[in-house]
N, C-alpha and C positions, 0 to 999 in steps of 0.2 A: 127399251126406248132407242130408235135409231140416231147418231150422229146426224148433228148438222152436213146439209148439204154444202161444202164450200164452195161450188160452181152460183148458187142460189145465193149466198152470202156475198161473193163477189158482186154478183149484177147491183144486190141491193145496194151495195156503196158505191156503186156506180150511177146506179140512178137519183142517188142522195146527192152526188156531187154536181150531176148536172142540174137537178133541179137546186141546190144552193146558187148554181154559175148563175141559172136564168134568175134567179132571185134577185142577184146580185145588180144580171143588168136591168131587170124592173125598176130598183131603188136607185142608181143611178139616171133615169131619164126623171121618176119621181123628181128626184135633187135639181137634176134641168131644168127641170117645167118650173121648182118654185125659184130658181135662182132667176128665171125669165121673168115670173111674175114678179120677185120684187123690182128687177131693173124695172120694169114697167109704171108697179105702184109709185115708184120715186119718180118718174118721171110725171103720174099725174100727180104728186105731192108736189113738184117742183115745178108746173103749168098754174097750179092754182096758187100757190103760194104769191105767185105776182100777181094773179087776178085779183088777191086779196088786199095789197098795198097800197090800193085808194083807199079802199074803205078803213083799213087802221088807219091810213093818215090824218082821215075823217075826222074817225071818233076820237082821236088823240084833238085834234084840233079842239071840238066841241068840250070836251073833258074837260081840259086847258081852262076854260071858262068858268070853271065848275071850284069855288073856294073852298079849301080843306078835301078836296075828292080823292086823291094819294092819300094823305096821312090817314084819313077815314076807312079806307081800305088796309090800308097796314096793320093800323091799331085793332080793327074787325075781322081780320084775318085769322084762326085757330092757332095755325102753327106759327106766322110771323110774329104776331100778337105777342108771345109768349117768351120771345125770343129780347124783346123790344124795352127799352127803355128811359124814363126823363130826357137823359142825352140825344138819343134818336129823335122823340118826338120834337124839341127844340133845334132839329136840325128839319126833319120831315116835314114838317108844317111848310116850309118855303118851297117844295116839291111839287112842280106843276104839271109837270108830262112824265111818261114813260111809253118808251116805245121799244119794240124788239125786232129785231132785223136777224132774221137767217141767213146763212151765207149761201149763194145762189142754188147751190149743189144740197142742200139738207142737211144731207150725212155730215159735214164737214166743222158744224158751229154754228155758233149765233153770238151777237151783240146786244148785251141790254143799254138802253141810252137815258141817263135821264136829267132831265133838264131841271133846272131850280131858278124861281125868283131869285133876287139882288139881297142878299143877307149878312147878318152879321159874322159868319164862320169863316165863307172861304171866298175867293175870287172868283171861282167858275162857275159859268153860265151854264156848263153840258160836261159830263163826266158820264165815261163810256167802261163798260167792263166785258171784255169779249171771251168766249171759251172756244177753244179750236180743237179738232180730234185729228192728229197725225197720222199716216199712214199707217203707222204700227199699231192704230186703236187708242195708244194715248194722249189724254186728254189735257190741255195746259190752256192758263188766263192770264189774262194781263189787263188792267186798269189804268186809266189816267189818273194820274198823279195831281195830287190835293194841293191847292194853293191856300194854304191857311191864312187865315189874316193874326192879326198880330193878338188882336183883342180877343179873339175865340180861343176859348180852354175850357179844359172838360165837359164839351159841348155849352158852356154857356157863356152868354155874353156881357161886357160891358155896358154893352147897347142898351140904349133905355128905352127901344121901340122893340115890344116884341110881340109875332103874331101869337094868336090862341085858335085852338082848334076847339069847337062846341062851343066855345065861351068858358072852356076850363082847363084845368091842367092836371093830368093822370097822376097816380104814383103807382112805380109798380114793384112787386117785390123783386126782381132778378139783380141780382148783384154785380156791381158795373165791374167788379175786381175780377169775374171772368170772361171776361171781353180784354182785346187782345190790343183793346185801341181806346184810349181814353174820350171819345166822344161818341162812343154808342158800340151797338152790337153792329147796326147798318155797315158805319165808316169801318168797320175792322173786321167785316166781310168782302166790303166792297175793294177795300184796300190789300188783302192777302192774297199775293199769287202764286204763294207755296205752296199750298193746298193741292189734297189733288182733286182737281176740276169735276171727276168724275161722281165725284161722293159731294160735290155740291148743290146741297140739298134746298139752301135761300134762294142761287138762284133759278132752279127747277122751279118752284113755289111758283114764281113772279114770270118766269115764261110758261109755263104750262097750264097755270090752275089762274095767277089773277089777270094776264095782261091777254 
């Protein structure tokens, strides 16, 4: 059997290397062309995005209208459902709007906002929970701060007017002692801004899937 040709073994890793170089530079225009299409697709995501903020203000408007249409969704929901309980829905029921606002750029965050009838818990009309994504990719939230009232504890009230949703009152099994906030699972997500934002799975739910 003859020896390898080493003139013949040379060429071959030579023609290995340059077709790895040209490989190399195929996969880099590849990486350009999608880095070009996403700048692009963000830009049509963020054209239509404001084409779209009549019409949610629309149907937020009309919604508004609509008695028990929040808590009915909350409670019907799979994963919120589940999550939810007494404390919540005595506080839900007063829950008249939800609106979600991205921040103009996509990538960057968004703001869920929601607005509540005149009740017995807290002072505010409008409580805002916003998620921002920093330059380094990390993700951080911050909420308006709860003006309780005096009479409100463990989500329930002294108040002798309270609404009902269906014309009944749920009960459900989840145990308010792992909630992290004695008047619901809601207030003691809406209220944590330690969390990290990223693995905020409530409010992915309520921007992505209900609102």
């Amino acid at each position: 059997m003859s020896a390898p040709n080493t003139k013949q073994i040379r060429l071959d890793e030579a023609e290995m290397q340059k077709a790895f170089e040209v490989i190399g530079d195929v996969q880099n225009e590849i990486d350009r062309l999608n880095e070009q299409a996403s700048e692009e697709i963000l830009q049509v995501e963020q054209k239509y995005n404001k084409l779209r903020q009549p019409n949610y203000k629309k149907r937020s408007d009309l919604i508004s209208k609509i008695p028990s249409f929040w808590i009915s969704v909350f409670l019907n929901h799979p994963q919120l459902s589940s999550c939810l309980d007494q404390n919540d829905e005595n506080i839900l029921q007063y829950l008249k709007r939800v609106d979600v606002e991205e921040h103009d750029d996509i990538k960057s965050g968004y703001r869920i906002k929601f607005t509540f009838d005149t009740n017995p818990y807290f002072d505010n009309d409008v409580i805002v929970k916003e998620f921002s994504v920093t330059e380094s990719s990390e993700t951080t939230c911050k909420s308006t701060a709860i003006r309780w009232k005096n009479e409100a504890k463990n989500g329930q009230s002294t108040s002798s007017s309270s609404k009902k949703s269906d014309g009944e009152t749920r009960k459900r099994s989840h145990d308010t002692e792992n909630n992290n906030n004695d008047h619901g699972a809601f207030m003691s997500w809406f209220t944590d801004t330690n969390g990290e934002g990223s693995n905020d799975e409530f409010g992915e739910v309520i921007k992505d899937d209900i609102f």
